[in-house]
C-alpha positions in Angstrom: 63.2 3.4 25.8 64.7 0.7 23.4 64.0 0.5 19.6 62.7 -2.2 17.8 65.3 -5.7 18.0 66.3 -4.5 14.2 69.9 -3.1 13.2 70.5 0.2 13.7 69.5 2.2 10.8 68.5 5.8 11.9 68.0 7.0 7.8 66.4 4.1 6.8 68.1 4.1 3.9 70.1 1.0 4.2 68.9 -1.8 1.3 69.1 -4.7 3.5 65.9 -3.2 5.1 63.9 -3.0 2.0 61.1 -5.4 1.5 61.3 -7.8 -1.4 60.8 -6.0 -4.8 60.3 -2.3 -3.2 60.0 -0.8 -6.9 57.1 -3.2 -7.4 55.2 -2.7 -3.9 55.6 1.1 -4.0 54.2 0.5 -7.8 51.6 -1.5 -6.3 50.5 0.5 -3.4 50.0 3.7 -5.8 47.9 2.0 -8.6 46.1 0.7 -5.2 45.5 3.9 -3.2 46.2 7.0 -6.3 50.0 9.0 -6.1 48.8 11.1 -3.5 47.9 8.5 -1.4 51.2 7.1 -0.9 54.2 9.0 0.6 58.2 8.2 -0.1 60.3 11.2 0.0 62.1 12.0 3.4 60.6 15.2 3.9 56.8 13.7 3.6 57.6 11.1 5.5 59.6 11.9 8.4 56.9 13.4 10.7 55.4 9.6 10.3 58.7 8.5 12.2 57.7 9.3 15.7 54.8 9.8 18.1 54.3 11.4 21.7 56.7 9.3 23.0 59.9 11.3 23.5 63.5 9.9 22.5 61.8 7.4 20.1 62.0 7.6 16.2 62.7 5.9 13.2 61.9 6.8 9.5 59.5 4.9 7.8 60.0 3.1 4.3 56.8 4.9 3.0 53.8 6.2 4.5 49.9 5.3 2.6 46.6 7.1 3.0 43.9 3.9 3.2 39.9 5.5 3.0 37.9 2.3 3.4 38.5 -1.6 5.3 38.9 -2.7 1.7 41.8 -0.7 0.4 43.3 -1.5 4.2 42.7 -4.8 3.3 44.5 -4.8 0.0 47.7 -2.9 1.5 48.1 -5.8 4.3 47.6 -7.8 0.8 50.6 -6.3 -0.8 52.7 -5.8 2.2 52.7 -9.8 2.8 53.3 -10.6 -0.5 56.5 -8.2 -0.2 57.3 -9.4 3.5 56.6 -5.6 4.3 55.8 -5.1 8.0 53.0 -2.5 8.3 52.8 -0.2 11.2 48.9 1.3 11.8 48.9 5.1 13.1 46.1 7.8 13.4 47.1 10.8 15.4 50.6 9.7 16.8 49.6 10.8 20.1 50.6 7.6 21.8 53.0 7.8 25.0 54.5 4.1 24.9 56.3 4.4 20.9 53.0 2.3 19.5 53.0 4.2 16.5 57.0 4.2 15.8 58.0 2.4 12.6 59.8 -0.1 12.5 62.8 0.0 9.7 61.6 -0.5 6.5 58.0 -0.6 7.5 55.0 1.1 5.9 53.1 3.4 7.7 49.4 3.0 7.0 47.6 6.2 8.5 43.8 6.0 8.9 42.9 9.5 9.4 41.3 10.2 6.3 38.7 7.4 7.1 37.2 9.9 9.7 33.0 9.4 9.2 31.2 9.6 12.1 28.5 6.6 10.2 25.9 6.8 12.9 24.3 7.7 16.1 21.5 5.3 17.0 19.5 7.0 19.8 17.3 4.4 20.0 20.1 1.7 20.9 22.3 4.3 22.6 25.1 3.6 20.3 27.4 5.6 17.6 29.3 4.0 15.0 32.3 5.5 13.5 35.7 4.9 11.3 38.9 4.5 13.0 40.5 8.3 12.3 37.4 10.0 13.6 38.4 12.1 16.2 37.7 11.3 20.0 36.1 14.8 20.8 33.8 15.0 17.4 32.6 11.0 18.9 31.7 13.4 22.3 30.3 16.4 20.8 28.1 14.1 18.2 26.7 12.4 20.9 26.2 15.6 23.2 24.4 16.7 20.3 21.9 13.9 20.6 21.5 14.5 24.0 24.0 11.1 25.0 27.8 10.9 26.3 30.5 9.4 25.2 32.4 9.0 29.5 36.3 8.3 27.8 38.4 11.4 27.6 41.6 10.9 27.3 44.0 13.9 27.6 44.7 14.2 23.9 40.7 13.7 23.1 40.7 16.8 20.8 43.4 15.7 18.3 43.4 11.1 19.2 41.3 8.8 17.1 39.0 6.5 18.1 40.8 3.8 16.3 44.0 4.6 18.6 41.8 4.9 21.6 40.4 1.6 20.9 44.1 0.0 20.3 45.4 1.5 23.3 42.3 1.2 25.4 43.0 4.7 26.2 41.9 6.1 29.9 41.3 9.2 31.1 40.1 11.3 33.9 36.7 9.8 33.6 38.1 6.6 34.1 37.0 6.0 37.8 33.6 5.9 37.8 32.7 5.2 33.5 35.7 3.0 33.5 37.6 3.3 29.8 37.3 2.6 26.3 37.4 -1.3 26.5 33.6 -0.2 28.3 32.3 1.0 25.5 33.0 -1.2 22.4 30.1 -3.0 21.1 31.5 -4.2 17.7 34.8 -3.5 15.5 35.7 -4.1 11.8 39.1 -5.4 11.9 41.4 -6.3 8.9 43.7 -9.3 9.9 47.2 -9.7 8.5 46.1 -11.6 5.8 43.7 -9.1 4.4 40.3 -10.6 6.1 37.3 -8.2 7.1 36.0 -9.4 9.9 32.8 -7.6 12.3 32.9 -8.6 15.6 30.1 -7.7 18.6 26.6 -6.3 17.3 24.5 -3.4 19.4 23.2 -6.1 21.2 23.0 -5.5 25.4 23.9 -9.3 25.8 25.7 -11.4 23.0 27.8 -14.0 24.1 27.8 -15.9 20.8 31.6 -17.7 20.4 34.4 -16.5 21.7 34.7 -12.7 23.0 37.1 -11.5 20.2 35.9 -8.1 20.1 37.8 -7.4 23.3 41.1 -9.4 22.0 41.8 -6.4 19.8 41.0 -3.7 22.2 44.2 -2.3 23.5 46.1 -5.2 21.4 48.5 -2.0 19.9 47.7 -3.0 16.1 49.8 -6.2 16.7 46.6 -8.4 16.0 45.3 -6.5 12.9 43.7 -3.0 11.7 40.8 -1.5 13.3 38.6 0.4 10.6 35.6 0.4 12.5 34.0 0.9 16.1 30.7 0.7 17.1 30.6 2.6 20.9 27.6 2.3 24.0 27.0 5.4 24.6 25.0 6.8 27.9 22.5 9.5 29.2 24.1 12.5 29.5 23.9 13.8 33.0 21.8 16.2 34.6 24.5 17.7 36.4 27.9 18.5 37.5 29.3 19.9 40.5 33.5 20.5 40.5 35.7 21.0 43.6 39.3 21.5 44.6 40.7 20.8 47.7 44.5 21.9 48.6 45.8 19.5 51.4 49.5 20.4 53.2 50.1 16.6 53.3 49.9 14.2 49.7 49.0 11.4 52.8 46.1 13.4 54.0 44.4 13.7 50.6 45.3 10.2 49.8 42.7 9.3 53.2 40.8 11.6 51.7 40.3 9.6 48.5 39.9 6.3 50.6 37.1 8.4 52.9 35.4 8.7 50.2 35.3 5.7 48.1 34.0 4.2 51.5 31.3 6.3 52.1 30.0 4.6 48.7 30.5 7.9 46.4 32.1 7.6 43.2 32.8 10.6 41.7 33.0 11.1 38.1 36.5 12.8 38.4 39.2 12.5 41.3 42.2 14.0 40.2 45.7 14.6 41.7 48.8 17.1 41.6 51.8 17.4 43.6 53.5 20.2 44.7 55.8 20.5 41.8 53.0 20.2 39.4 50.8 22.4 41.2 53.7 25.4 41.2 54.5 24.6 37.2 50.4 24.6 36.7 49.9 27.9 38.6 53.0 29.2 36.7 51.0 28.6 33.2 47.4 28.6 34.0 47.2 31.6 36.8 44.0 30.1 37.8 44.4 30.8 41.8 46.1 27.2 43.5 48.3 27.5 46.3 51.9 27.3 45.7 52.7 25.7 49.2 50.2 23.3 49.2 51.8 19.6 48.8 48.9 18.4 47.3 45.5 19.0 45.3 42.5 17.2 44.7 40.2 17.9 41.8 36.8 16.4 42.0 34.0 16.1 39.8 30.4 14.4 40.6 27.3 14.4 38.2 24.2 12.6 37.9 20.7 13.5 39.1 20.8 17.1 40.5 19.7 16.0 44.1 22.3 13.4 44.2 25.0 15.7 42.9 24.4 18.5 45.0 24.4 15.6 48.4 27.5 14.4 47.3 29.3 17.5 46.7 28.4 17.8 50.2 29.6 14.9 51.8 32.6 15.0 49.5 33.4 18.9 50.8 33.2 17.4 54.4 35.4 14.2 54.0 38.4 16.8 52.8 38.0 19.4 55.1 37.4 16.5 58.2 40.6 14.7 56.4 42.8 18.1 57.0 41.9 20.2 53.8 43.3 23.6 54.1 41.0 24.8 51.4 38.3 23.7 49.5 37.0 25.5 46.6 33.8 24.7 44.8 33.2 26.1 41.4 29.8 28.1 41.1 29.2 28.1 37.6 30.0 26.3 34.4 32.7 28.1 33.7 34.2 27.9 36.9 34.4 24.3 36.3 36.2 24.6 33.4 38.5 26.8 35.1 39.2 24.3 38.0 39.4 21.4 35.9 42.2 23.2 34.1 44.6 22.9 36.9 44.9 19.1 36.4 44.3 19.1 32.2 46.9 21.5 31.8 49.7 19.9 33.7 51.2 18.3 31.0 51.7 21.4 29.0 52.8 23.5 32.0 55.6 20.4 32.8 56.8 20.6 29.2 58.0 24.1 29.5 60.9 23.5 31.5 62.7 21.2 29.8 63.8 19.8 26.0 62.1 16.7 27.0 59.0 15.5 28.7 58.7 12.0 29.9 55.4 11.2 30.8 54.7 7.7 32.7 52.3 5.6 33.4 51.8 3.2 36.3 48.8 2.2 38.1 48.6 0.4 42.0 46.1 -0.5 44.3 44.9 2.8 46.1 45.9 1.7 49.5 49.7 2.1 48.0 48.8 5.3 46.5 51.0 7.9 48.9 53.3 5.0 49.3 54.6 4.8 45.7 54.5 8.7 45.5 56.8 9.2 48.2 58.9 6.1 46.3 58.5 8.4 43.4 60.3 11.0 45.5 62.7 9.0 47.0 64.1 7.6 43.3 64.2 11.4 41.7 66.7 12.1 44.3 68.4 9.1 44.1 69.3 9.3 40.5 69.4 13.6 40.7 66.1 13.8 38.5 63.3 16.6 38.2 60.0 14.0 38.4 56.8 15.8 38.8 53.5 13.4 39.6 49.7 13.8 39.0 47.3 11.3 37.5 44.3 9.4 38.6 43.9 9.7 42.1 40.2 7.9 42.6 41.7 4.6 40.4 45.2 4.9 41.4 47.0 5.6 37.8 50.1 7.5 38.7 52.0 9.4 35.8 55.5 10.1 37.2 56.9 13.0 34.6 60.6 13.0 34.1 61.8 16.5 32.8 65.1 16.1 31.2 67.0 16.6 27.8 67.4 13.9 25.4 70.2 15.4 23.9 71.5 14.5 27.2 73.5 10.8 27.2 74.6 11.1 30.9 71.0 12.2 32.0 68.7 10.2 29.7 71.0 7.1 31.3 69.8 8.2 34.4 66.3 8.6 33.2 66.7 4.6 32.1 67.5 3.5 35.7 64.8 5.8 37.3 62.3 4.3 35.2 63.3 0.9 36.2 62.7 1.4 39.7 59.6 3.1 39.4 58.2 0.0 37.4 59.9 -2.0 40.4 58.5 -0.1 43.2 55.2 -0.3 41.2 55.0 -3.9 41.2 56.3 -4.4 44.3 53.5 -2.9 45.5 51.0 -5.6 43.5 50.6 -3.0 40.6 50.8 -3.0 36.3 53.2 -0.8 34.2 50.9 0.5 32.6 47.4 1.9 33.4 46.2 3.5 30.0 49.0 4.6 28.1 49.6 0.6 26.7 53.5 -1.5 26.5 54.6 -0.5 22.9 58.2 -0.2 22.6 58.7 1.8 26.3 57.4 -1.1 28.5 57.8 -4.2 26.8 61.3 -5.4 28.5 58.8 -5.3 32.0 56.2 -6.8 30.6 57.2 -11.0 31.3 58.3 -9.5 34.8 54.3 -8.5 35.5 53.0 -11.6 34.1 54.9 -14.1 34.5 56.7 -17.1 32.1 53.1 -18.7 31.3 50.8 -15.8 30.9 53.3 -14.0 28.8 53.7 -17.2 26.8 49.8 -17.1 25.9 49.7 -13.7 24.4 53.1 -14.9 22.5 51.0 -17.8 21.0 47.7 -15.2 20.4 50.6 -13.0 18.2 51.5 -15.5 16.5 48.2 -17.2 15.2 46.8 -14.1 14.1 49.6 -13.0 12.7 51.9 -15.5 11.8 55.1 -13.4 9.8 54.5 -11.3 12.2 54.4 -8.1 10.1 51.8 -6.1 12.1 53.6 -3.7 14.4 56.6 -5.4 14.6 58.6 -5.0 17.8 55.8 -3.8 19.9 54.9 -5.7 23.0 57.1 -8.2 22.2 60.7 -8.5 20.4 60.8 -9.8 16.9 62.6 -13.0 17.5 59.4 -14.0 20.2 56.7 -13.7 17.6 58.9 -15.2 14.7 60.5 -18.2 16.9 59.4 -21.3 15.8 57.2 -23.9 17.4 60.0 -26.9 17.3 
């Protein structure tokens, strides 16, 4: 979990960090935005030094309050005049330290540009600004009778924006895919202070070059989203939830191949192991075996006949594949209940210890128990508490370390466990990260996955949008890769 490549300055107080004429940018940036747009005292501005992503912080230079793509335009104005790098945030919910500042940097937070614009039944689409939140973009199109499928596991408190940046998952993601699926068009302010639109509500538009998608999960390195226009879908007819408790994590992961083959893809295919399942049932009392070593949860809608066959088939491939239970929720409620075993686990994790380290890898689901058991296998090698669950149907693991950062000894440990998980992960053909993005956590892995000449393109994309390389600084890649010179 390494910081930007900057000196160490953990007050950010330290001169040789402040952009050219500060005095005059912080002048400039309140006669721009109003005082109470623009943040500079320690105590405002600290909570804008970190996100989700535990062990990482760093306190900003100042923190500014933009309401439209024009005032965002004008701070990426002033902040390359001043040589300032700008670091774009909404909700800091990010797991991979997207959000973290970088050392003199300016926090430019979009959550007060939260208008939900527009929901098109007609075209199926809703258009919204970058700090509206991810659940008001599901409930407004519930509303309307239409579904927004990408729901990641912060949806009630993430922004769009930062879903979009990210190209957030979630436990959707199997058979609706994730939020790269559902971007039709974006407003995007590049470093030099350009609005651009890019895609239309058009079904087909391949006019130029696709650079809508460029900027989807491009982690504010590329420029500022302050617009999305989303597809959205029919809302289904119907939903049916199960849980099935298997004594073997290899059983229900032939359970998960059984069923993908017989052609059924369920909305939701969920996973916890045993440690999960005990800290779940410890904080959500909501019935699951303690002894079981693994559980499924499983969610399929659609048409109400088709649900109610699949449910079907999907009860009889766990129970033929060595189920010891299988539990099928009866109401609406009961759903909620069920589908609380596998929401909850983070929060029930968290409570026994200082600091939770959630992961994110994703392989092939044919290496699904495989890397669990590697999971296993490296918590005991380096005397570690590692809990899994994740994506079962698409095979996105999140191995959670439970540890204490004020721990030196430990969190060293925590280092070299991580390593070999991204290790094992590739070995077995897979990314480091499925959903959660590289940021500052997986960026020294990142050249490993790719390779010398793939990583080499996305250096050379970095550095033609933005050439001082101001925009999120130190994420993805180090500083002295995006600043290097040509000759």
């Amino acid at each position: 979990m390494n910081l930007p490549s900057l000196p160490d300055d953990p007050d950010g107080t330290n001169l040789d960090f402040m952009p050219q004429g500060y005095p005059e940018l912080v002048g400039a940036l309140t006669h721009t935005l109003g005082p109470k747009n623009v943040l500079t005292s320690t105590e405002d501005i600290l909570p804008y030094g970190f996100d989700g992503t535990a062990a990482l912080k760093q306190r900003p230079l100042a923190v500014v309050f933009a309401r439209d793509a024009a005032q965002v335009s004008a701070v990426l104005k002033l902040a390359r005049v001043h040589r300032a790098p700008v670091v774009t945030r909404g909700s800091g919910t990010g797991l991979s330290g997207g959000s973290v500042p970088v050392a003199g940097a300016i926090v430019l937070c979009l959550v007060q540009m939260d208008r939900i614009m527009e929901v098109d039944a007609a075209n199926l689409t809703l258009r919204a600004e970058a700090g509206a939140i991810t659940q008001r973009i599901f409930d407004e199109a519930d509303a309307a009778g239409l579904f927004y499928p990408p729901d990641p596991g912060s949806m009630k408190i993430s922004t769009i924006g930062g879903n979009v940046a990210e190209n957030s998952g979630g436990l959707r993601g199997l058979k609706y895919g994730v939020t790269r699926d559902y971007v039709m068009g974006l407003e995007v302010v590049l470093a030099d202070g350009s609005i651009c639109w890019l895609g239309s509500k058009c079904v087909k538009d391949v006019a130029g070059y696709n650079l809508r998608d460029l900027f989807v999960g491009s982690e504010g390195t590329l420029g500022v989203i302050t617009q999305v226009l989303l597809k959205l879908l029919p809302k289904p007819a119907a939903r049916q939830t199960l849980l099935a408790t298997f004594a073997r994590m290899d059983a229900a992961a032939e359970t998960v191949s059984s069923i993908i083959a017989a052609k059924i893809i369920p909305c939701t295919l969920e996973f916890l192991d045993r440690k999960t399942i005990q800290c779940v049932e410890d904080f959500a009392k909501v019935g699951l075996p303690r002894d079981a070593e693994a559980i499924l949860l499983i969610e399929t809608d659609g048409h109400p006949a088709a649900v109610v066959d699949e449910a079907l088939k999907v009860e009889e491939l766990c129970r033929s594949h060595g189920a010891t239970t299988v539990r099928r929720a009866a109401s609406a409620a009961e759903a909620v209940q069920l589908a609380t075993a596998r929401r909850s686990a983070f929060s029930a994790l968290a409570r026994l210890r200082p600091t939770t380290i959630l992961e994110d890898v994703t392989v092939p689901r044919s290496e699904l128990a495989g890397m669990i058991r590697e999971v296993e296998t490296i918590a005991v090698k380096h005397r570690l508490n590692i809990a899994t669950f994740g994506h079962f149907g698409d095979g996105n693991l999140h191995p959670t370390i439970l540890t204490d950062e004020r721990d030196t000894e430990e969190m060293q440990r925590v280092e070299h466990a991580f390593a070999d998980i991204v290790a094992a992960t590739l070995a077995r053909g897979g990314t480091i990260t499925g959903e959660h993005g590289v940021g500052l956590a997986k960026k020294p892995f990142l050249k490993r996955q790719l390779g010398d000449a793939s990583y080499e393109l996305l250096r050379l994309v970095k550095r033609s949008l933005d050439p001082d390389g101001l925009l999120n600084p130190g994420k993805i890649f180090d500083l002295s890769e995006t600043l290097q010179s040509d000759e």
